[in-house]
VEXNU-146888 format. One line per 8 residues: number of its first residue (from 1); for each residue x, y, z of C-alpha. Coordinates in Angstrom, 3 decimals, m for minus. Each point is the difference from the previous one (the first is absolute). Layout:
<nodes>
NUM) X/Y/Z ~ ...
</nodes>
This chain:
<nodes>
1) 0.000/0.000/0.000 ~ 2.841/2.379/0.804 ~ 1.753/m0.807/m3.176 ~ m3.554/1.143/m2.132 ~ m0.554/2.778/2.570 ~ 3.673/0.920/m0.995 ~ m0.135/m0.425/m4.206 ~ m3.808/1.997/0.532
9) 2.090/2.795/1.388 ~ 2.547/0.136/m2.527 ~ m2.340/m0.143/m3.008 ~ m1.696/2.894/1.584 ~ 3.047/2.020/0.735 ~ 0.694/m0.798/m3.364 ~ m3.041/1.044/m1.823 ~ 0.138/3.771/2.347
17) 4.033/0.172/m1.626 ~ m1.283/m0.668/m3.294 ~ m3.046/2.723/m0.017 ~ 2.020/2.834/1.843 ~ 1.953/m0.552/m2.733 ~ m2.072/m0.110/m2.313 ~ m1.425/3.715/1.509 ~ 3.318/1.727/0.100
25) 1.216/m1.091/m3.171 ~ 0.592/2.792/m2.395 ~ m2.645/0.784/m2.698 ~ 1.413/0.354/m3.776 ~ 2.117/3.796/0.168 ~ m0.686/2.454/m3.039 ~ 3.791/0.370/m1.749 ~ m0.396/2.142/m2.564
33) 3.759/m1.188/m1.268 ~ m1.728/m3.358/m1.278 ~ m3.290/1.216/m1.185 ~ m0.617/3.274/m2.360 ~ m3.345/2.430/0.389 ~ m0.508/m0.952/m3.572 ~ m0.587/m3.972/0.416 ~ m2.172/0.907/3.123
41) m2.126/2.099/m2.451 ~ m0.157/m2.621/m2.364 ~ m1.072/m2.615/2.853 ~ m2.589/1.860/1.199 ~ m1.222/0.475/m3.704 ~ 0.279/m3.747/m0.390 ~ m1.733/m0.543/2.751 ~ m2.892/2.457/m0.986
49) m0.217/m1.964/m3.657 ~ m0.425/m3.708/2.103 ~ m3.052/1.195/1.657 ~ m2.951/m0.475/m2.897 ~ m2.835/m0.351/1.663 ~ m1.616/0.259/3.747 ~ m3.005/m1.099/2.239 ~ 0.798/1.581/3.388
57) m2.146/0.822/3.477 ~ 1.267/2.363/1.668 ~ m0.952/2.404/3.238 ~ 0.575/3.759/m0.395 ~ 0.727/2.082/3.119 ~ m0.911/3.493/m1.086 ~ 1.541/2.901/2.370 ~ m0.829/3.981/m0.992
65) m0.582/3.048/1.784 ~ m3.596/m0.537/m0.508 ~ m0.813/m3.709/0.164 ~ 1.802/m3.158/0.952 ~ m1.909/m3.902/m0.144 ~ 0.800/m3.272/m1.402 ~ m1.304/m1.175/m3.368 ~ 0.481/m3.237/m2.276
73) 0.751/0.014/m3.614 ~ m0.303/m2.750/m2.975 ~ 2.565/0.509/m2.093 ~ 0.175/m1.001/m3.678 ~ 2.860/0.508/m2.498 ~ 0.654/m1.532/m3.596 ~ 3.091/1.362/m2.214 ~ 0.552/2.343/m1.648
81) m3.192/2.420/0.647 ~ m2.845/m1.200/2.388 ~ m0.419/1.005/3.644 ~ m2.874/m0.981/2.143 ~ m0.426/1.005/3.672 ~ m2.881/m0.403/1.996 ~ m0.280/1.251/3.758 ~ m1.980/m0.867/2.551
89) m0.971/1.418/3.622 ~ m0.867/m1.201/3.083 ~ m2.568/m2.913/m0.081 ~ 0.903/m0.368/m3.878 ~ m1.474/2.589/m0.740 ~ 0.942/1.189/m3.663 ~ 1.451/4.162/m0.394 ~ 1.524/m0.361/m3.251
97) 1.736/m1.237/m3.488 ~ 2.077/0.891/m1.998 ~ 1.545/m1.172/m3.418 ~ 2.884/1.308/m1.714 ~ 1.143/m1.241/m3.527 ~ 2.633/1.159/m2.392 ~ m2.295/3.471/m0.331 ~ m3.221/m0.776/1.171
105) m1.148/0.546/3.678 ~ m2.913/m0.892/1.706 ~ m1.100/1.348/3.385 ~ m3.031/m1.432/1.560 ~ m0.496/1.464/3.414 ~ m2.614/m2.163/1.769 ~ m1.062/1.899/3.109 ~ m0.860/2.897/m2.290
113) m1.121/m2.453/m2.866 ~ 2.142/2.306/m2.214 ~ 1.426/m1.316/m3.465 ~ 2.797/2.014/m1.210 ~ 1.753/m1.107/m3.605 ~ 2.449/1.331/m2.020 ~ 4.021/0.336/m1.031 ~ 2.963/m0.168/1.756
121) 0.207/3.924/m0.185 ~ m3.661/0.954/1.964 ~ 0.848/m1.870/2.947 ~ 3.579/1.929/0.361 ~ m0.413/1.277/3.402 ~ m3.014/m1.929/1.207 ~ 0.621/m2.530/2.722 ~ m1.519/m2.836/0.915
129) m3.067/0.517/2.705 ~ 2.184/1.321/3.270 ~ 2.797/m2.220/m0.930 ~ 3.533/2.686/m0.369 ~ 0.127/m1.742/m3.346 ~ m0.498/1.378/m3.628 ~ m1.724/m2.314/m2.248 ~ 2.539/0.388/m2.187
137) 2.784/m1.710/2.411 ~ m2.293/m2.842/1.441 ~ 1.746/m2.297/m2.098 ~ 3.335/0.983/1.030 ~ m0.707/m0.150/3.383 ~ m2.406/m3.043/0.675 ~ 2.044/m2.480/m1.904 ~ 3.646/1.435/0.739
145) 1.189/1.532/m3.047 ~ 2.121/2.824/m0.515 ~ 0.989/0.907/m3.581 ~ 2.743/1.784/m0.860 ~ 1.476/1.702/m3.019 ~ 3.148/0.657/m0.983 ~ 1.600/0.647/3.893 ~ 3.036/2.295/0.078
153) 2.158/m0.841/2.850 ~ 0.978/2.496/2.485 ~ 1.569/m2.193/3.197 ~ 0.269/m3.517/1.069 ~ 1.232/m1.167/2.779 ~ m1.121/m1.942/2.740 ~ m2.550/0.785/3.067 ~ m1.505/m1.919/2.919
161) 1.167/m3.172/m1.180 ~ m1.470/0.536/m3.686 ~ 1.291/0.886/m3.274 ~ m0.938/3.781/m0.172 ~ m0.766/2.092/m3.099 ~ m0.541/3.625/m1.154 ~ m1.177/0.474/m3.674 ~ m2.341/2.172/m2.173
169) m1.739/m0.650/m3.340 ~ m1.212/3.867/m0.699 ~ m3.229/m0.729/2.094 ~ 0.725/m1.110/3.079 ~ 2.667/m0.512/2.196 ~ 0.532/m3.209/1.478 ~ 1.381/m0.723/3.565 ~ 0.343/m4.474/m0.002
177) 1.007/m2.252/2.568 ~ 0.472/m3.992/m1.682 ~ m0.008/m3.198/2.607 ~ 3.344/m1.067/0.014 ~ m1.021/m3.324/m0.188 ~ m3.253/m0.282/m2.794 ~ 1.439/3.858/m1.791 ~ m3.145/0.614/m0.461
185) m1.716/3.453/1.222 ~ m1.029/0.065/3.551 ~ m0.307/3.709/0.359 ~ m0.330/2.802/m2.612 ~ m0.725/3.979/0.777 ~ m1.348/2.082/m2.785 ~ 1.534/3.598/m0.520 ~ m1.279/3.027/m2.146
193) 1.572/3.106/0.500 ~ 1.919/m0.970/2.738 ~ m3.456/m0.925/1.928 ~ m0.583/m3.290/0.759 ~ m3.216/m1.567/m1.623 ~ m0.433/m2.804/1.186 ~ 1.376/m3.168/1.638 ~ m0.366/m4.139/m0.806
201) 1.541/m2.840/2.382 ~ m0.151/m3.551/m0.982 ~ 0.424/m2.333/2.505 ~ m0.467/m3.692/1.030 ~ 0.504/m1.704/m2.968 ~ m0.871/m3.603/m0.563 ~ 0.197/m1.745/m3.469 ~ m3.350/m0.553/m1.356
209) m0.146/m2.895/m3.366 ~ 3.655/0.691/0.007 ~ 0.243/3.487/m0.049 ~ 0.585/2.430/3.217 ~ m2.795/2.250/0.814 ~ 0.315/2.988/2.569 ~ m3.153/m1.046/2.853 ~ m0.059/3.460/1.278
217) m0.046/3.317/m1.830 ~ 0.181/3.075/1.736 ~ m0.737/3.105/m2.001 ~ 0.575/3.194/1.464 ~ m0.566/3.844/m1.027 ~ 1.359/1.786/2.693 ~ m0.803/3.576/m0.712 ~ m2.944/m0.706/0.237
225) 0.255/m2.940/2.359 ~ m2.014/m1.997/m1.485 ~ 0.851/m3.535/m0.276 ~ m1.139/m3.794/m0.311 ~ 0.958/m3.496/0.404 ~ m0.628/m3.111/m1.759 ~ 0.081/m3.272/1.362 ~ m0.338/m2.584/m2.308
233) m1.683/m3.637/1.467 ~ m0.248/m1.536/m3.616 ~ 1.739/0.070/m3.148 ~ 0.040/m1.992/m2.934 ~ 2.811/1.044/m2.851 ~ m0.201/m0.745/m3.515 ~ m3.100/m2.366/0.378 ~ m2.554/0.241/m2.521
241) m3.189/2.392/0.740 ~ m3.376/m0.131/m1.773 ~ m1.061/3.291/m1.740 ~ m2.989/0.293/1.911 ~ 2.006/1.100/2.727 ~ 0.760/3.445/m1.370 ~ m3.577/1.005/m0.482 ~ m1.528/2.188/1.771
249) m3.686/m0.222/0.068 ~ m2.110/3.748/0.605 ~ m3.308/0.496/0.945 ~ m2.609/1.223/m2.008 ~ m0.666/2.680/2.512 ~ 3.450/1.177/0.215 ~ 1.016/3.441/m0.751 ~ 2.194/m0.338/m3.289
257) 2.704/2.739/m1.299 ~ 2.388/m0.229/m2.616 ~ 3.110/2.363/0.889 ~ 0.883/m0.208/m3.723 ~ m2.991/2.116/m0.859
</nodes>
């Protein structure tokens, strides 16, 4: 008995060794000597073009100066132009949809039963119900993209642990911070002017079919402080997704407007 009490003890000591190791052990260290701004561009656009489709729940934690609550959202995306997001309140109850194609955007606001249609250009400016949101950039920010042009670099270097970069591409100017270990994005700040826009953080990242998708999205407009949160429970990647999901269908009651008009 004292020879098992003995080998129990061991195993044990062994096992609390083995994980306080395995806490203290170093994560991967950004070395900008071994890897160029340029290939973590091209990563991150790589890892943009591997994500073709989307079926994702997520919960939205909306904070503004004038009203802060929890909401759910469908979310439905198909390469290269279709956009569906539906939200719903407490108790399910539906607030709002909105589709956004290559040029076409619908807006179909469902406590109001208002049905707004029209291009890409009449919804500049118009966000979507309280969210601090344009229509315009709900793609960009519910499925984690951020598209750049041509970026002209100004500094790299590294910071807190991440490879760190300062660029412009005539529009904006772009503060970036790349996980040393995936070198993908996990926070990017907005600048116009020298004023800071806006601010994205990607973070817990689990591979979904293969491919790593971000879990939490914080999106953040500090000027205004305004901000929300996504926290996605479900999401399926490059699955197949009937059409029928991107309809939207509108009461015949609803008040109808065509911006384009």
């Amino acid at each position: 008995m004292k020879t098992i009490y003995l080998k129990t003890c061991f195993i044990i000591f062994t096992l609390i060794v083995i994980n306080s190791c395995a806490l203290i052990r170093p994560g991967v260290k950004a070395d900008i000597t071994k890897t160029k701004y340029t290939e973590l561009l091209k990563n991150h656009a790589q890892w943009q073009a591997s994500v073709k489709s989307m079926q994702a729940e997520t919960r939205i934690t909306l904070d503004t100066p004038q009203f802060s609550g929890n909401f759910f959202a469908d979310i439905f995306l198909e390469k290269p132009d279709s956009l569906l997001v539906s939200v719903r309140g407490a108790f399910g109850m539906h607030l709002g949809k909105v589709f956004v194609a290559h040029n076409r955007f619908i807006f179909y606001n469902q406590i109001n039963n208002q049905f707004f249609t029209g291009n890409k250009s009449d919804f500049e400016g118009r966000n979507f119900l309280q969210f601090p949101v344009e229509i315009s950039r709900m793609g960009d920010v519910f499925v984690a993209h951020d598209n750049f042009d041509v970026l002209r670099m100004e500094s790299y270097t590294v910071k807190d642990n991440a490879y760190y970069l300062e660029a412009d591409d005539g529009s904006f100017t772009y503060h970036i911070w790349f996980d040393p270990g995936n070198k993908l994005i996990q926070k990017i700040e907005y600048f116009k002017a020298g004023d800071l826009i806006f601010r994205k953080e990607y973070k817990n990242w689990r591979k979904e079919n293969g491919i790593l998708f971000p879990h939490l999205i914080n999106f953040v407009k500090p000027q205004s402080t305004e901000g929300l949160s996504l926290f996605f429970s479900k999401i399926s990647l490059n699955q197949s997704i009937l059409h029928k999901a991107f309809e939207i269908k509108i009461p015949a009651d609803a008040e109808q407007t065509n911006l384009s008009l």
